[in-house]
N, C-alpha and C positions, 0 to 999 in steps of 0.2 A: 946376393941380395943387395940391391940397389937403397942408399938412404935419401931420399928427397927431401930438403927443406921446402916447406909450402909459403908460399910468400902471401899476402892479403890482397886480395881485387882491389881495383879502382872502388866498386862496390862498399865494399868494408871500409875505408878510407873516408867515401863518401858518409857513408852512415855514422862512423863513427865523428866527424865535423859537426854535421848537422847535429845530431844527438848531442852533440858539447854546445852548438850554438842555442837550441831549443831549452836546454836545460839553465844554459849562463841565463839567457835572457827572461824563464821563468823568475830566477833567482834577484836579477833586475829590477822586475817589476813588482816584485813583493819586497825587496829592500828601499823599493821608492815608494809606493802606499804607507810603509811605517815613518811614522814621528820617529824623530834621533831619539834615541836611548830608550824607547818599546819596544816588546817584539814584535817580528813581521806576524800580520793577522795570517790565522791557517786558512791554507786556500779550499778545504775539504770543509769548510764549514756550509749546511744546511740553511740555505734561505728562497725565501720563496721569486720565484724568477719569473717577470713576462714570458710569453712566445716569444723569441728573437723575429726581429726586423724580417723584412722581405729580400736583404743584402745578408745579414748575416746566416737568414734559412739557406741562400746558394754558397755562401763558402763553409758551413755546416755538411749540406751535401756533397759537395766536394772532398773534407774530409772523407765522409761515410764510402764514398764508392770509393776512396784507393785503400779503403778497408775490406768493403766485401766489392759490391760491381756499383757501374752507372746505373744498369736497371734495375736494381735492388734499391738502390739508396733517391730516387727517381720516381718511385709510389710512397717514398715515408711522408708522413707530415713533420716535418722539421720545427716541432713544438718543443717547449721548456723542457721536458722530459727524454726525448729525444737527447736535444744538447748533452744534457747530464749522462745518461749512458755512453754520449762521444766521450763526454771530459772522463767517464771511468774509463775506458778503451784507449783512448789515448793515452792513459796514464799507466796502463797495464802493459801496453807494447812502449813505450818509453824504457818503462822500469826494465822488462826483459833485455831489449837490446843493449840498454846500459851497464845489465850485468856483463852480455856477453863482449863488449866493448869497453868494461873496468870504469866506468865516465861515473864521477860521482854526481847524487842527485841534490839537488835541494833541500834540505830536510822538510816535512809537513807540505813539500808543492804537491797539489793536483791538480791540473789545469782547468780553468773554468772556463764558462762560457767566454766571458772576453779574451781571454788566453785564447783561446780557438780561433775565433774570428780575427783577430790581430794578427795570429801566426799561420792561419790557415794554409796559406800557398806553402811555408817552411814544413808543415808538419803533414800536407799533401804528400809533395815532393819526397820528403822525408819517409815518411811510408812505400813510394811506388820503390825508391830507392831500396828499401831492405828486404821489398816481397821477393827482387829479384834476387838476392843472395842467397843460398840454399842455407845460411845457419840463421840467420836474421830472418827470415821467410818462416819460421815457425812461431817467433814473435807473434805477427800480422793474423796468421793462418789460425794459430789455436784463440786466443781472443776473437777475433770473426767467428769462430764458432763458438764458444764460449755465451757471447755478447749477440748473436742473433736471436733468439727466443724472446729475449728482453728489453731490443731495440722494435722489435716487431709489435711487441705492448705495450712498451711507449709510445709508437705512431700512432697505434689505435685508441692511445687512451685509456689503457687498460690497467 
């Protein structure tokens, strides 16, 4: 019986950078919103949100399809509510990968709407990057089903 050590893909390297860059620069941007000597405001806090721009709807979708497809994410209405189930989605395949990557997170981050649109292409990239890994790839996979029912009644308004 033969012993193999298994070395990590390019893949996994990949993901695990991005995952550290995603998460530092969450950490970033809510240590720069806070006054010195307050704490950072939690980014899961409930408030009421326009429809995003007609720029931030296409990097919103953008997101959405390297979660589930282009033509899936391609009939949604890219409204407030929408958003909001990306920034749970993303915050759900974040968290998992990070376990399976050890990457600590920010405490209280979820990424909100501007989080999305600011990191969009990172957090794209970042997704196509760990569908393709077969332990990362369940990440993406169970969330997209998970988060389908409920992205679907968000576009409709429901």
């Amino acid at each position: 019986m033969s012993t193999r050590m298994r070395r990590p893909g390019i893949v996994s390297a990949v993901a695990l950078t991005v995952s550290g860059a995603l998460l530092a620069a969450g950490a970033v941007s809510q240590a720069q919103a806070a006054p010195s000597g307050a704490p950072a405001p939690q980014a899961n806090v409930v408030s009421a949100q326009s429809d995003p721009t007609p720029d931030e709807q296409v990097k919103l979708r953008e997101i959405a399809a390297s979660i589930w497809t282009p033509e899936l994410a391609a009939g949604w209405n890219m409204n407030a509510d929408v958003a909001d189930v990306l920034s749970q989605a993303t915050d759900r395949i974040i968290q998992c990968s990070a376990a399976y990557a050890l990457v600590p997170k920010p405490p209280g981050f979820r990424p909100g709407i501007g989080y999305l649109v600011s990191y969009w292409k990172n957090i794209r990239d970042y997704f196509l990057a760990v569908r393709g890994d077969r332990q990362y790839k369940g990440c993406v996979v169970s969330t997209a089903a998970y988060y389908r029912s409920i992205i679907e009644m968000a576009s409709a308004g429901i």
